[in-house]
N, C-alpha and C positions, 0 to 999 in steps of 0.2 A: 434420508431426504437429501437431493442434492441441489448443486444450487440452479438455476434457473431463471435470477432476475439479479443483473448486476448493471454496476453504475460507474462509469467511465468518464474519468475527468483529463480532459484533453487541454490543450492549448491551444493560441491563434495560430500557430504556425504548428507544424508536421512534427510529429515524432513518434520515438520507436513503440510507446504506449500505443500507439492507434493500432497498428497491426498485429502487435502482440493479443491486446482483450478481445481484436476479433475471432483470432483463431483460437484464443481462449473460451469465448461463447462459441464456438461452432463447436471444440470438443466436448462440451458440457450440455447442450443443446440448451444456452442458456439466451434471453433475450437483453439483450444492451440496451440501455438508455444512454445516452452519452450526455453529455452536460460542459458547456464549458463558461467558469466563474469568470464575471467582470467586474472593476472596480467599480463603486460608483463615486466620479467626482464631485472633488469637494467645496467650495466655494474658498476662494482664497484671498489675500490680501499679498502683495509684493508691491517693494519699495512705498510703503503708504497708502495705495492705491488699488481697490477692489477690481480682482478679474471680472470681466463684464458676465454675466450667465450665460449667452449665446455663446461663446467659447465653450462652455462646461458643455452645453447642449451638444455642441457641434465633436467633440472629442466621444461625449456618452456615443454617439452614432456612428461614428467612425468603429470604436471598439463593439458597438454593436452587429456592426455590417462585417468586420475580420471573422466575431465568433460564428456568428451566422455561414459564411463561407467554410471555416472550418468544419464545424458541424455539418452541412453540406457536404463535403468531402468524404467524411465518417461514415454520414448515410447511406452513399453510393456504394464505397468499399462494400459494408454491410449487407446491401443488395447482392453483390456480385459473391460472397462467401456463405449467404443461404442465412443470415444472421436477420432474425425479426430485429428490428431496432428503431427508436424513436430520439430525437435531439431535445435540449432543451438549455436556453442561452438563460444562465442566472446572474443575477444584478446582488452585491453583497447591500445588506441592509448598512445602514450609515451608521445607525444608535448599536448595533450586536451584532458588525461582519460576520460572527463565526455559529450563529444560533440556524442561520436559515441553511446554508449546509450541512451541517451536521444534523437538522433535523431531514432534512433530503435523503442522505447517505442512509439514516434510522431507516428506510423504506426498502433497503436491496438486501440480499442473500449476502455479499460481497463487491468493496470499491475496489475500483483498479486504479492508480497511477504514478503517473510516471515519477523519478526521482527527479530532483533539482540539478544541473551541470553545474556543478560547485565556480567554473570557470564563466559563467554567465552573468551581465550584470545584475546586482540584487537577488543573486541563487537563494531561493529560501523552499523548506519543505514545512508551509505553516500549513497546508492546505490538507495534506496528509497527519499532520498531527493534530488537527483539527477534528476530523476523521474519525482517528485513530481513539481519540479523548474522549470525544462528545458525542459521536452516532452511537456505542454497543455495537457497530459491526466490522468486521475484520479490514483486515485495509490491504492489496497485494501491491507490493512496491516493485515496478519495473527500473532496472537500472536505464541510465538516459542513453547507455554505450551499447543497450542490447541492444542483437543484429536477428537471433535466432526468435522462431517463435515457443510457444510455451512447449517441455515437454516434463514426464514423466520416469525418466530412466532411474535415476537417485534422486530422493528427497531427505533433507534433513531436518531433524525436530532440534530443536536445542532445549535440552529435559533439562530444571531444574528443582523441581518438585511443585515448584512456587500456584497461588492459583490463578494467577497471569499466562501461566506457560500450559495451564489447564485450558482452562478457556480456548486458547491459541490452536490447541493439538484438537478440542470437543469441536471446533468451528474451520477447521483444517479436513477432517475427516472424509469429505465427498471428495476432495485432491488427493487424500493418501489410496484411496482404494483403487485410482488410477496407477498409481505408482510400480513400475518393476521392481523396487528395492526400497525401502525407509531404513534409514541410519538414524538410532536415536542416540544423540551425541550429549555427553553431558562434560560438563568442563571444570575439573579439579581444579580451584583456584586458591585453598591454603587455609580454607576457614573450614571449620567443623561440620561436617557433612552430618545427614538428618537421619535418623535410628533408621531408618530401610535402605535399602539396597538403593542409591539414585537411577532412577531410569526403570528397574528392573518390575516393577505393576503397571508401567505405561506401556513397557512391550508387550508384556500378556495380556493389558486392554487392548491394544491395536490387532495382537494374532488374533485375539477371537472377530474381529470384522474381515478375516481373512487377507488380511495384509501382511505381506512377505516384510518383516521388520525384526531387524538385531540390535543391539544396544553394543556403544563405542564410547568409552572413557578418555577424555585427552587432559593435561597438565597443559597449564596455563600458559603460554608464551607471551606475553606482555601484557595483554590484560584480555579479556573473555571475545571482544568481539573480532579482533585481530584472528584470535584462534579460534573462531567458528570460521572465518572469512578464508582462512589461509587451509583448515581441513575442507571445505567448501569446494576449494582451486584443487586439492591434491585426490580428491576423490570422480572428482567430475560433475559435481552435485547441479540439477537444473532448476531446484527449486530449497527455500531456505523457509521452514517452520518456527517462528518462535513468538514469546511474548511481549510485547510494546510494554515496555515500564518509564514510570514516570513518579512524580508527585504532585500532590497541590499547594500550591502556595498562592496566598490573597486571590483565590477562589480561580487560579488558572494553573494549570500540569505544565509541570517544568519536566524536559525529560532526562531518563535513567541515561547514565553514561553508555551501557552496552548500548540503546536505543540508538539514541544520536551518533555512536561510530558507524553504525549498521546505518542509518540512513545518509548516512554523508559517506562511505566508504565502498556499498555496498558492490558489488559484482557479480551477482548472480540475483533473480527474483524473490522476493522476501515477501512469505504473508506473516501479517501481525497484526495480533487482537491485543483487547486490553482487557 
């Protein structure tokens, strides 16, 4: 099965996510819904004195009329690249910001978006680990620097055994069978490896979907994500396979170290399931 319905989290303002998902649903002949989340303001108080509501009103519309134009923009593209696609401006709920997107996201094949510009005020990638936690479905993270659009030439899996990185590789599978090449890479990091060969039943799962895929061992250079990211540069790799790890704490995922490198570091496209 491939994928066919994915969901596209934009911004008010342009970036490299918009061109990249489209040419990503055109290779997949997949339909885009695009979606771009807005705050909903919140009634305040400063120096003693309550914001009047008409302010809150007049800001709600302001941010409603940027997302609207963006999406707008998105559409057009979408026209002009053969991509069915529909928009849709979402408002975070006040009492559970993060229940009504992540039950959104539960409805697509695959999200796409963009990374956070670490150099941007208030950079945060909540929206993706949001996603990532709480929909069940994979999440493709575009770096904010990408220029190129999506391609297939090398993809890499980052094999652990783990059932994170399961999931990751089971729900990755309609992108590896595009692939010229799959590297499944696993990263010798010091701790006691598991009674089977690492990597070594996730390559013969993958050859039998007839996907051209070898298995690559590397030792650790500083810690796991560094050296996925720096084998990633030295291979040429267009696409990054792996598993989003995390835990729960007082009923919200806090995330795994390798994760949060990979989202805040990342340079090349990264899909990640949980």
């Amino acid at each position: 099965m491939g994928m066919r319905d994915i969901l596209v989290l934009i911004d008010r303002e342009p970036s490299p996510v918009e061109p990249y998902a489209l040419a990503l649903a055109a290779a997949l002949k997949a339909h885009a819904t695009a979606a771009c989340v807005i705050p909903e303001p919140q009634a305040a108080r400063y120096g003693g004195w309550e914001i009047p509501s008409d302010i809150f009103r007049q800001a709600r519309e302001q941010l409603r009329q940027e997302a609207e134009k963006a999406l707008g923009n998105f559409a057009a593209a979408a026209q002009l690249a053969g991509v069915a696609c529909e928009t849709l401006v979402m408002t975070t709920e006040p009492r559970d910001p993060d229940r009504g997107l992540a039950r959104l996201a539960g409805h697509f094949d695959m999200v796409v978006i963009e990374q956070a510009d670490p150099a941007a005020p208030a950079a945060s990638n909540d929206l993706a680990e949001i996603v990532l936690f709480g929909s069940g479905r994979p999440v493709l993270m575009v770096p904010y620097i990408q220029r190129d659009g999506p391609a297939f030439g090398t993809v890499l899996v980052a094999w652990d055994g783990s059932q994170v990185a399961a999931r990751s590789v089971g729900d990755a599978v309609p992108l590896l069978t595009s692939a010229k090449r799959v590297q499944v890479v696993t990263v010798l990091a010091g701790r006691q490896e598991r009674p089977e060969i690492p990597g070594f039943d996730i390559v013969s799962h993958l050859s039998r979907h007839g996907i051209n895929v070898e298995l690559r061992k590397l030792v650790v250079a500083g810690n796991v994500a560094n050296t996925l990211l720096s084998h990633a540069t030295d291979v040429g790799a267009d696409l990054l396979i792996m598993g989003g790890y995390g835990h729960s704490r007082f009923r919200e995922f806090v995330l795994g170290g390798t994760t949060r490198t990979i989202m805040q570091t990342m340079t090349v496209p990264t899909f990640m399931a949980h």
